[in-house]
RODO-2510 file (C-alpha; in nm, 4 decimals, decimal comma):
residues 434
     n   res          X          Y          Z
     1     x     2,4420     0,6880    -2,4530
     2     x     2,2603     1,0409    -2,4066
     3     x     1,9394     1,0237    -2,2214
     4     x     1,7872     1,3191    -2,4427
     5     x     1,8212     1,0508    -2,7095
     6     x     1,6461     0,7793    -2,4941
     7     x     1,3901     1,0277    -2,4260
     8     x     1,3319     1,1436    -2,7422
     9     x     1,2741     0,7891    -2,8718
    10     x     1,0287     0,7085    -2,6317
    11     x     0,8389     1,0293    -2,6466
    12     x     0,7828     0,9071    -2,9874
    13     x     0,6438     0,6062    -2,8980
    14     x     0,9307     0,4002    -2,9921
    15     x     1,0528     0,0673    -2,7988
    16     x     1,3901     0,0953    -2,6202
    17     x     1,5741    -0,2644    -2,6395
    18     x     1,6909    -0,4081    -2,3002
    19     x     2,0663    -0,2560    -2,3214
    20     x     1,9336     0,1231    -2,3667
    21     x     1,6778     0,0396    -2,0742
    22     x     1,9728    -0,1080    -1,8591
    23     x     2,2327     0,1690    -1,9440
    24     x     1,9284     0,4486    -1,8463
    25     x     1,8828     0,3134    -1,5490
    26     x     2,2705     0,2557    -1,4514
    27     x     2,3441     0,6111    -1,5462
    28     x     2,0785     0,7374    -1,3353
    29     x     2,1791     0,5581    -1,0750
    30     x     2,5711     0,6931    -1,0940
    31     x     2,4228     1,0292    -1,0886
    32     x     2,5412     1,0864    -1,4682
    33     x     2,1861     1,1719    -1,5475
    34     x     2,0124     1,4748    -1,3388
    35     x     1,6572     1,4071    -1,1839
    36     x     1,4793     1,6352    -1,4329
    37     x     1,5894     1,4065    -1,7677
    38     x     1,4869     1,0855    -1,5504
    39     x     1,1276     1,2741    -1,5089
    40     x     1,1082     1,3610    -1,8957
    41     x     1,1536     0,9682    -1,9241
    42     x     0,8802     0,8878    -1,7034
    43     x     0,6656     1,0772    -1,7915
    44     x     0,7271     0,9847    -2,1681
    45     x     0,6719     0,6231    -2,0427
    46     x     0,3564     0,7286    -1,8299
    47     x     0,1982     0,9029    -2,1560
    48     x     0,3514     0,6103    -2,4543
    49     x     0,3737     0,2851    -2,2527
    50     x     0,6241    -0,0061    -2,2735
    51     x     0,6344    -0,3066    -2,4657
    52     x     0,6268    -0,6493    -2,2612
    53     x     1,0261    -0,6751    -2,3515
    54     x     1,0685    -0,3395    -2,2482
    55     x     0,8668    -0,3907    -1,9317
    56     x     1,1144    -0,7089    -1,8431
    57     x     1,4308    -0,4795    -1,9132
    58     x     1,2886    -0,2612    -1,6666
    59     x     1,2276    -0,5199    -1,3810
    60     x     1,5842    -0,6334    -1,4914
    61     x     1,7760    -0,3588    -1,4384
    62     x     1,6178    -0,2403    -1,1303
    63     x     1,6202    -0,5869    -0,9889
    64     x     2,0090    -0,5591    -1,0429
    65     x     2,0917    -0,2499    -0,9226
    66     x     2,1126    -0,4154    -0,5826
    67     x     2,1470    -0,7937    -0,3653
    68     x     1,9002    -1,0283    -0,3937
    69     x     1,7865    -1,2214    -0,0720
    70     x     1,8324    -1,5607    -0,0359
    71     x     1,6325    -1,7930     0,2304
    72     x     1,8050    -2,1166     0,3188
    73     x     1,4845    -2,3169     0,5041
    74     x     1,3847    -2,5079     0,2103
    75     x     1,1032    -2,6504     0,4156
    76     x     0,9547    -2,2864     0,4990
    77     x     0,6962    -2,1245     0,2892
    78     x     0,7545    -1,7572     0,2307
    79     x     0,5052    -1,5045     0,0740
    80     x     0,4561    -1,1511     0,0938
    81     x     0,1759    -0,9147    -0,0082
    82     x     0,1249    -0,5945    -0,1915
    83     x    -0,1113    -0,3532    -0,2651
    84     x    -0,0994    -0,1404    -0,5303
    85     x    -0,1973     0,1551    -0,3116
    86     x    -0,5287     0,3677    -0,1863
    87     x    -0,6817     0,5314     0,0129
    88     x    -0,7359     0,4123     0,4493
    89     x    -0,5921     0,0996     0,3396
    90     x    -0,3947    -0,0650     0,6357
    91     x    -0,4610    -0,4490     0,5314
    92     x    -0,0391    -0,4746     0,5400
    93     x    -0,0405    -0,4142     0,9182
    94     x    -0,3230    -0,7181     0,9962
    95     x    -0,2576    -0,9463     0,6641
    96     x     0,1453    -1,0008     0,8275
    97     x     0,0965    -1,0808     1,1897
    98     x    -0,2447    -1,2997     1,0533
    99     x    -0,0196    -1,4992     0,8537
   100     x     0,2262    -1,5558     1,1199
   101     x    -0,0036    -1,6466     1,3398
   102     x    -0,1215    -1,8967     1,1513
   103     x     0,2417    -2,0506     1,1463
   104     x     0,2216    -2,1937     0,8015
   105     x     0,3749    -1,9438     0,6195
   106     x     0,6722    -1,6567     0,6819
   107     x     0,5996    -1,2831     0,5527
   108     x     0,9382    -1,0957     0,4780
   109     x     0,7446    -0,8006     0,3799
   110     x     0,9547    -0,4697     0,2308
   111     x     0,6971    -0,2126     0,2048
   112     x     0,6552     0,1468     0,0703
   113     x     0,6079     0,5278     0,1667
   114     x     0,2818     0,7110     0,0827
   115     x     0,2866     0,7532    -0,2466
   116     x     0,0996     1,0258    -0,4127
   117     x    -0,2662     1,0415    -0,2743
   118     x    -0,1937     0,6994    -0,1190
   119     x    -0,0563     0,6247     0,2663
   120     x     0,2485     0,3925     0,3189
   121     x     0,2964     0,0877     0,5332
   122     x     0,6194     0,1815     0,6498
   123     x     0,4803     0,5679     0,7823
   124     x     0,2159     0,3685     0,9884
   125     x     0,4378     0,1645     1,1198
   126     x     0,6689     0,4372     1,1973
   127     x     0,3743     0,6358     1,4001
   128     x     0,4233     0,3863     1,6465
   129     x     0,7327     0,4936     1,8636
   130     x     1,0207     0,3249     1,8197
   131     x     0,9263     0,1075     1,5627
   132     x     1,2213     0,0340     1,3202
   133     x     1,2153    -0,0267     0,9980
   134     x     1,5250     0,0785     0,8871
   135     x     1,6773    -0,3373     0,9317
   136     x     2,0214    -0,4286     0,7824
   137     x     1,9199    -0,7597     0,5583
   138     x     2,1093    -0,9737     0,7629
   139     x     1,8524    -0,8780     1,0608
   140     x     1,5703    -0,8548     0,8471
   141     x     1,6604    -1,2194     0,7747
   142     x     1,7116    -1,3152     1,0714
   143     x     1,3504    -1,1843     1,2311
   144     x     1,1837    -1,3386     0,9149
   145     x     1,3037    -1,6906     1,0105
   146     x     1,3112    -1,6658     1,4479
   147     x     0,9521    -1,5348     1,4670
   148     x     0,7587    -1,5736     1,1092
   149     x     0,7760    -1,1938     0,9940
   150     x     0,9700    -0,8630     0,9833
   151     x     0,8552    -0,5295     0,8278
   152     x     1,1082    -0,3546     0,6966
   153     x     1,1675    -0,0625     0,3733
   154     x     1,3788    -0,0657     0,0838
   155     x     1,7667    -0,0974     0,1912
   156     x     2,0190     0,1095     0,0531
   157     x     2,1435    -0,2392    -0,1065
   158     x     1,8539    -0,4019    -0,2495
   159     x     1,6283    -0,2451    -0,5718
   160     x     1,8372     0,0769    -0,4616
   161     x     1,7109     0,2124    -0,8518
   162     x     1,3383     0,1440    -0,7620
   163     x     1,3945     0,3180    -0,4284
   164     x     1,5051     0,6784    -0,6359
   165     x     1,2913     0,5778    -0,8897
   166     x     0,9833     0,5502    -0,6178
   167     x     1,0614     0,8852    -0,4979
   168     x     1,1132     1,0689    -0,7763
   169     x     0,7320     0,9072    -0,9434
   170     x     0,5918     1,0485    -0,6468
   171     x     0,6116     1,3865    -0,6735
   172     x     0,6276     1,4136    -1,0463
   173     x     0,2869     1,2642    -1,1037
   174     x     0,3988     0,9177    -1,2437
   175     x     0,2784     0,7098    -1,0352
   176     x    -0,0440     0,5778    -1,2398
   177     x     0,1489     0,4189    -1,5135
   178     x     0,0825     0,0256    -1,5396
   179     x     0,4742    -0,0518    -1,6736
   180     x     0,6544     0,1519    -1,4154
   181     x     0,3959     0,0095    -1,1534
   182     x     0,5377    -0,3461    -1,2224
   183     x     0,8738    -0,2474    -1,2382
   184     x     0,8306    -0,1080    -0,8776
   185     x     0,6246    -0,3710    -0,7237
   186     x     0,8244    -0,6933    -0,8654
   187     x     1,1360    -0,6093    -0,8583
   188     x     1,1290    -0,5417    -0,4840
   189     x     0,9116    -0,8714    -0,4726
   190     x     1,1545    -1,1020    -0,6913
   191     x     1,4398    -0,9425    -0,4539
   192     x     1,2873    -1,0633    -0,1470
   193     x     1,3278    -1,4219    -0,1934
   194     x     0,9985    -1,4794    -0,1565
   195     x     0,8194    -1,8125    -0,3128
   196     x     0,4301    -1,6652    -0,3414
   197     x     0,3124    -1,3150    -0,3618
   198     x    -0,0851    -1,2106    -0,3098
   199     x    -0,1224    -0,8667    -0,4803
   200     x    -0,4655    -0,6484    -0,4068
   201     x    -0,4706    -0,4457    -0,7014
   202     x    -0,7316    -0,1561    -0,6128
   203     x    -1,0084    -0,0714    -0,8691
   204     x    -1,1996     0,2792    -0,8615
   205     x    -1,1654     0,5979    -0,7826
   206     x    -0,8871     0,6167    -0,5508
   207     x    -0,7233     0,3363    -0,7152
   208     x    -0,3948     0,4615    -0,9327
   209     x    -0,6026     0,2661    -1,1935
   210     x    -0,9273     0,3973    -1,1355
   211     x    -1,0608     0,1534    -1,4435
   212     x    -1,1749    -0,1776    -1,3568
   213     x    -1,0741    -0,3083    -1,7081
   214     x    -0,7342    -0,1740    -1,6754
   215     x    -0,6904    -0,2711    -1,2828
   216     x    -0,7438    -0,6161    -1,4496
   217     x    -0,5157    -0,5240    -1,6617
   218     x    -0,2351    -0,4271    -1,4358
   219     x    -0,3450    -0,7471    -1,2241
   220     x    -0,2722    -0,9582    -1,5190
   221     x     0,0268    -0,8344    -1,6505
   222     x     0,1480    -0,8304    -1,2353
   223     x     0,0692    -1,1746    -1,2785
   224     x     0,2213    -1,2308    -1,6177
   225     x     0,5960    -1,1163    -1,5118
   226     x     0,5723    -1,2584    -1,1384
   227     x     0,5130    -1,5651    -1,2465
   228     x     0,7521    -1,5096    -1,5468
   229     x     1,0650    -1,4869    -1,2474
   230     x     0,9811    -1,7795    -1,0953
   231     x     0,6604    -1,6366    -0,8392
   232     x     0,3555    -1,7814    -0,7460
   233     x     0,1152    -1,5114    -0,7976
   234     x    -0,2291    -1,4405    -0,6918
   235     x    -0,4045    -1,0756    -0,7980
   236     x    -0,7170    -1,0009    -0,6111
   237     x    -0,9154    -0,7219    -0,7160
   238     x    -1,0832    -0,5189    -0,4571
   239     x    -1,2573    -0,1885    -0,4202
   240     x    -1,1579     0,1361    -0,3717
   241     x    -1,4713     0,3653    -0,4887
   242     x    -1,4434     0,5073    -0,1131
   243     x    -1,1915     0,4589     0,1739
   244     x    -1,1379     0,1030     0,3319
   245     x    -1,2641     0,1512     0,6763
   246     x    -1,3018     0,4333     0,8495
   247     x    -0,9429     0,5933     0,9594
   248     x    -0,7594     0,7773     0,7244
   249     x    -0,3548     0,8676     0,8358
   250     x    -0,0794     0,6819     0,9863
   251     x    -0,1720     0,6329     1,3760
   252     x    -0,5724     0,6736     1,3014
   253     x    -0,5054     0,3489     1,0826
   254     x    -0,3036     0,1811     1,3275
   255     x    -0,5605     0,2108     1,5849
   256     x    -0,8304     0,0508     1,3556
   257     x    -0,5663    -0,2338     1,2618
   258     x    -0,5430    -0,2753     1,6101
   259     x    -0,8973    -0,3332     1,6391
   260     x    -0,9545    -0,6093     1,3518
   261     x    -0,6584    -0,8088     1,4975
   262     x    -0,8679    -0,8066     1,7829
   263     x    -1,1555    -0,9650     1,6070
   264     x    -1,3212    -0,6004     1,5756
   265     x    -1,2816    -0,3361     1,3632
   266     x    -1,4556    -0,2208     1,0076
   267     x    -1,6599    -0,5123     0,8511
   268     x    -1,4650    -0,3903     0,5233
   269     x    -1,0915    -0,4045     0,6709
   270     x    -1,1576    -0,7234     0,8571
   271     x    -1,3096    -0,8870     0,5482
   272     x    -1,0157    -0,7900     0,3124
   273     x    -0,7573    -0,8657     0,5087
   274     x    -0,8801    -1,2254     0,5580
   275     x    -1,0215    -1,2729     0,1944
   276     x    -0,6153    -1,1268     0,0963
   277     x    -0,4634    -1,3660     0,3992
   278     x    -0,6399    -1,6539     0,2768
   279     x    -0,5004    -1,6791    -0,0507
   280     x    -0,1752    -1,6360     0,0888
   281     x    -0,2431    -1,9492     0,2364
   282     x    -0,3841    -2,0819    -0,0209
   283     x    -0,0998    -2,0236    -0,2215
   284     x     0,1188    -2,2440     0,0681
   285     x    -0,0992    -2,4910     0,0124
   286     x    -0,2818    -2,5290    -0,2385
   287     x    -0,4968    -2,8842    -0,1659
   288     x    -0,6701    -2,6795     0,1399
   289     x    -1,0156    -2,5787     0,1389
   290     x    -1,0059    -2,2397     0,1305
   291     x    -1,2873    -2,2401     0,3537
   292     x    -1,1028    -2,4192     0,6072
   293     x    -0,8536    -2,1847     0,5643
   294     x    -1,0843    -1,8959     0,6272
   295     x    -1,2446    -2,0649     0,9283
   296     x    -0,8780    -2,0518     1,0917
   297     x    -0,7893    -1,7318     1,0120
   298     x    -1,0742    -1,5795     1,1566
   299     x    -1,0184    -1,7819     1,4817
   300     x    -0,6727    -1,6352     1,5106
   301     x    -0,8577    -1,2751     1,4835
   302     x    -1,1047    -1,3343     1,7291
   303     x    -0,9052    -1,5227     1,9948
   304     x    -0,6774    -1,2695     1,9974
   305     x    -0,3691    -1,4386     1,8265
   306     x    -0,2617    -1,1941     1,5631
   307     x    -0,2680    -0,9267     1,8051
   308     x    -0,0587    -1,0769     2,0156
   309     x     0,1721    -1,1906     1,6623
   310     x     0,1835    -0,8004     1,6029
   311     x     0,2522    -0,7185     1,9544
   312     x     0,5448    -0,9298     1,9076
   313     x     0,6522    -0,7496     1,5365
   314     x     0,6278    -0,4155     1,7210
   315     x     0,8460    -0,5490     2,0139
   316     x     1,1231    -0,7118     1,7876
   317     x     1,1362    -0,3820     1,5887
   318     x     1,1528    -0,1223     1,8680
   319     x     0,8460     0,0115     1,8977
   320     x     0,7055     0,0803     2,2500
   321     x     0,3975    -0,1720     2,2581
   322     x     0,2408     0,0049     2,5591
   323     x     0,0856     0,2928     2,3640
   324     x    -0,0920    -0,0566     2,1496
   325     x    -0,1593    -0,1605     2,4710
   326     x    -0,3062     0,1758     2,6071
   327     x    -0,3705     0,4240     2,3349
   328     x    -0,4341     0,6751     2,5840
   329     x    -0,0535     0,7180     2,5931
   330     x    -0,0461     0,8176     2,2170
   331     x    -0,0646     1,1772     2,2226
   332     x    -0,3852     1,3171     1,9845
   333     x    -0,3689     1,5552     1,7471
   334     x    -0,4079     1,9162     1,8852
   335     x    -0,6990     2,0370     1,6481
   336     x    -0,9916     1,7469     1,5988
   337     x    -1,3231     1,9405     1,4135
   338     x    -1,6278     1,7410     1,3559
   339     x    -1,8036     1,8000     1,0154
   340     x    -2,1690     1,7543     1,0084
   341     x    -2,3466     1,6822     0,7131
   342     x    -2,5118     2,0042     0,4885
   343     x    -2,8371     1,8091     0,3714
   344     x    -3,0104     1,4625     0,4498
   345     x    -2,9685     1,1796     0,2015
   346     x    -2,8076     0,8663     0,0947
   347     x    -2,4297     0,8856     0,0115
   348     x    -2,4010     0,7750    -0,3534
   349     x    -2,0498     0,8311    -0,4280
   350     x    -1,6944     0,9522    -0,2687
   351     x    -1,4074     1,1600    -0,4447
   352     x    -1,1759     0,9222    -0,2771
   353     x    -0,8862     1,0465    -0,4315
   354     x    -0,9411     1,4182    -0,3271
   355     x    -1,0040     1,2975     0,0365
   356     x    -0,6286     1,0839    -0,0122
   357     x    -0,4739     1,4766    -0,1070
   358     x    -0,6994     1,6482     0,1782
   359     x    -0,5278     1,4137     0,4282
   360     x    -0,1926     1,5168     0,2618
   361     x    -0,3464     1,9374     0,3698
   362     x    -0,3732     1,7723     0,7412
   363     x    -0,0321     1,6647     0,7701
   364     x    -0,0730     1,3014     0,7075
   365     x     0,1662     1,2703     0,3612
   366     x     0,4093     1,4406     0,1000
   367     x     0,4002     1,7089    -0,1461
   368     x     0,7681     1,7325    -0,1181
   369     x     1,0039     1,4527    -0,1647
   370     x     1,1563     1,6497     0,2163
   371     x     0,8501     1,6778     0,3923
   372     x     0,8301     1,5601     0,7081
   373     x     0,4876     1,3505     0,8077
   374     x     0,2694     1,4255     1,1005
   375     x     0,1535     1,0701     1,2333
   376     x    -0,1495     1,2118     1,4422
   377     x    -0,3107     1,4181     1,1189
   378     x    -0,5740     1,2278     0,9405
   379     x    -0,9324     1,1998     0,9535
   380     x    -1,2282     0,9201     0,9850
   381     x    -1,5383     0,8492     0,7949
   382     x    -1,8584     0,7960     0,9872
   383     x    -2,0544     0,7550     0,7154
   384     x    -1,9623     0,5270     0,3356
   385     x    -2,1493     0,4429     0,0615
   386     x    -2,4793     0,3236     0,0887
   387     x    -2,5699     0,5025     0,4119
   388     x    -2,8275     0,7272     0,4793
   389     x    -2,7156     1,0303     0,6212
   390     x    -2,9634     1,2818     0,8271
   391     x    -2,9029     1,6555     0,8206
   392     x    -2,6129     1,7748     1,1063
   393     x    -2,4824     1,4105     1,1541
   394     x    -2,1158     1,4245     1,1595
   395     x    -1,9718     1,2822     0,8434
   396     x    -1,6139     1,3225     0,8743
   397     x    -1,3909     1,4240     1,1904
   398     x    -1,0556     1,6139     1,0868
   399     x    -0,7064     1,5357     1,2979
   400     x    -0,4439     1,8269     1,2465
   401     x    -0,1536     2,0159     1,4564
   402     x    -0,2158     2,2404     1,1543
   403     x    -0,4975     2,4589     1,3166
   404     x    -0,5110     2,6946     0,9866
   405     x    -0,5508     2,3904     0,7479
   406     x    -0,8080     2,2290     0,8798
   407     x    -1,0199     2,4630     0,9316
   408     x    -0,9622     2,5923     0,5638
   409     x    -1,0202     2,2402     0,4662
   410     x    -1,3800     2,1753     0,7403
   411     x    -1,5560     2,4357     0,4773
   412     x    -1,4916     2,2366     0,1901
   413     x    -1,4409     1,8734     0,2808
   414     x    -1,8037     1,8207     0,2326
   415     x    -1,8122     1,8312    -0,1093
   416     x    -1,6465     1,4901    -0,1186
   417     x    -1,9730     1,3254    -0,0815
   418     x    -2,2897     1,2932    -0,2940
   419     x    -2,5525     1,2278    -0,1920
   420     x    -2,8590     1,0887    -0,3634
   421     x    -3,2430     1,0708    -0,2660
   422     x    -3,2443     0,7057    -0,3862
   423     x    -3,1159     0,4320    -0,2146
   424     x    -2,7897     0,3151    -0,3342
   425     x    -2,5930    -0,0155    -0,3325
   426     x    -2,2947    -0,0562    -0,1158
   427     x    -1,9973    -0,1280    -0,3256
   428     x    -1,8337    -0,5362    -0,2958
   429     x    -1,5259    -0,5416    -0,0719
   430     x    -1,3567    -0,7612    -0,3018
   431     x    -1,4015    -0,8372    -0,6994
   432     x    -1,2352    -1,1452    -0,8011
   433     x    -0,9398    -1,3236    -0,7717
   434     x    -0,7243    -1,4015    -1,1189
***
């Protein structure tokens, strides 16, 4: 097999069959293909698509490039969730220790990096000192089953193709591509062991698929090959014209997940993470009222439960639970400049995206496949859609070590937001389920 060959074929728009697909991938993964022809085939497939065969090849032969996990408690439920990726969006850090709180389902949940403008669940979880995610199987396992949930990232043995594969999309601009997208979410998902999956597939502008007809799309086809390996599937479709919440960068978000599993927080985080949690539940069992269902859920928020279920993640995993306990301890970031708005109005719109690469400028992501992450850079919103600003009040507060970026960044950042003299309707938290 020669890869220029592969490429070639599929720059023309032709199918591969499942043996050419399989053989790619292999090679790749014996290093008997170079990064740079694995990109050309990327971005071939990110430009000419895959056929549904081709798209099952795919989740094939990443799926066996590594273990599968097996749970042996046939009597346990277990489900995981997974976004497809924006912008402020740390639903992954209250949606697990909600559902274990609950006790009526188990979340193994193998999460992600930031990926392109997006943050990752596993560098939040890593702000927090000492927290682990690096678990051998066998312990990851283990945790699942003794306390209801472990958060872990890829292993070197399981998906190990998706894992270069994941890296390698990210910094060659990849990433929105609806085949490769379900090659990388399922066949981590299908590897897990899992029996239901809830997936909140972002629509809008800091959405990978800024469409809503092709998030719906991407949610169905999700749906389509889940279900197709033996998944219970739910897509929800939720916004992402602007940020969720406020906090934008690994410990800012933290902090505000900290404060919904305390039955505070962002109206917008709280009310995804339960509307995502409750089909998760749903999905468990499927004769509840999902209004019941809700009901609970928010009790376990507001008495203080799933705080005390992610206290007890944290603890399990090595992180020191004192700095969730007293944030004070956290150390800030050294540069924090307040931007006040340039004229009065209602804000009509936000480049999300850009705002997901001007966190990146702060400290708070990648460029590089070796860059190394700041946890305390970020920023947060004081002002979303729909509200009316007044001339000089701060809009957006900037977190950086980085003194030169963001100030380079506090003359610009502004143009983010526009502004209207109209009032303007705040955006729905969540779409639809399919």
């Amino acid at each position: 097999m020669l890869a220029y060959t592969l490429i070639e074929k599929k720059q023309a728009g032709k199918a591969l069959d499942k043996a050419e697909i399989r053989d790619l991938v292999d090679a790749y993964m014996k290093k008997e293909i170079p990064d740079y022809q694995m990109s050309a085939f990327l971005m071939a497939v990110y430009f000419r698509g895959m056929n549904a065969d081709e798209i099952s090849a795919y989740i094939d032969a990443i799926l066996n490039s590594g273990r599968r996990i097996t749970f042996s408690d046939k009597d346990t439920y277990y489900a995981d969730k997974h976004s497809t990726g924006g912008v402020g969006d740390k639903v992954s850090l209250i949606l697990a220790p909600l559902a274990m709180a609950s006790g009526r389902v188990k979340v193994p949940m193998i999460s992600g990096r930031g990926l392109g403008h997006s943050g990752g669940t596993l560098d939040k979880l890593e702000s927090i000192p000492g927290f682990r995610t690096d678990l051998s199987l066998k312990a990851f396992k283990k945790q699942t089953d003794a306390i209801g949930c472990a958060l872990i990232g890829q292993t070197d043995d399981l998906c190990p193709a998706d894992k270069k594969l994941y890296a390698l999309r990210d910094v060659t601009a990849t990433v929105r591509s609806i085949p490769l997208i379900c090659g990388s979410i399922l066949s981590k998902k299908i590897a897990e062991g899992i029996h239901g999956l809830v997936l909140d597939v972002k629509t809008g502008n800091g959405a990978f698929i800024d469409q809503y007809k092709e998030s719906v799309e991407l949610a169905d086809k999700l749906k389509y090959f889940g279900e197709h390996y033996g998944l219970s599937v739910r897509p929800v479709i939720t916004d992402m014209s602007q940020p969720l919440g406020n906090k934008i960068g690994n410990w800012l978000e933290v902090e505000e997940s900290l404060d919904v599993l305390q039955g505070k927080g962002p109206e917008a985080v709280r009310e995804v993470s339960l509307a995502l949690t409750a089909q998760m539940l749903s999905l468990a069992d499927p004769d509840r009222p999902e209004k019941e269902i809700r009901k609970e859920l928010e009790a376990l928020l507001d008495n203080g439960k799933a705080y005390e279920a992610f206290l007890t993640i944290v603890e399990k995993q090595g992180g020191d639970i004192r700095c969730l306990q007293n944030r004070e301890r956290y150390t800030p970031a050294k540069h924090i400049i307040e931007i006040k708005a340039r004229r009065a109005g209602t804000i009509a719109a936000i480049d999300t995206y850009q705002l997901g690469l001007d966190a990146i400028t702060l400290g708070a992501g990648r460029r590089a496949m070796t860059d190394k992450i700041n946890p305390r850079a970020g920023m947060e919103l004081h002002r979303h859609i729909g509200d009316r600003v007044g001339r000089d009040d701060v809009l957006i507060t900037l977190y950086s070590d980085d003194k030169d970026a963001a100030e380079k960044l506090s003359g610009s950042i502004t143009q983010r937001f526009r502004f209207s003299e109209k009032p303007i309707s705040k955006p729905p938290y969540v779409y639809e389920k399919r």
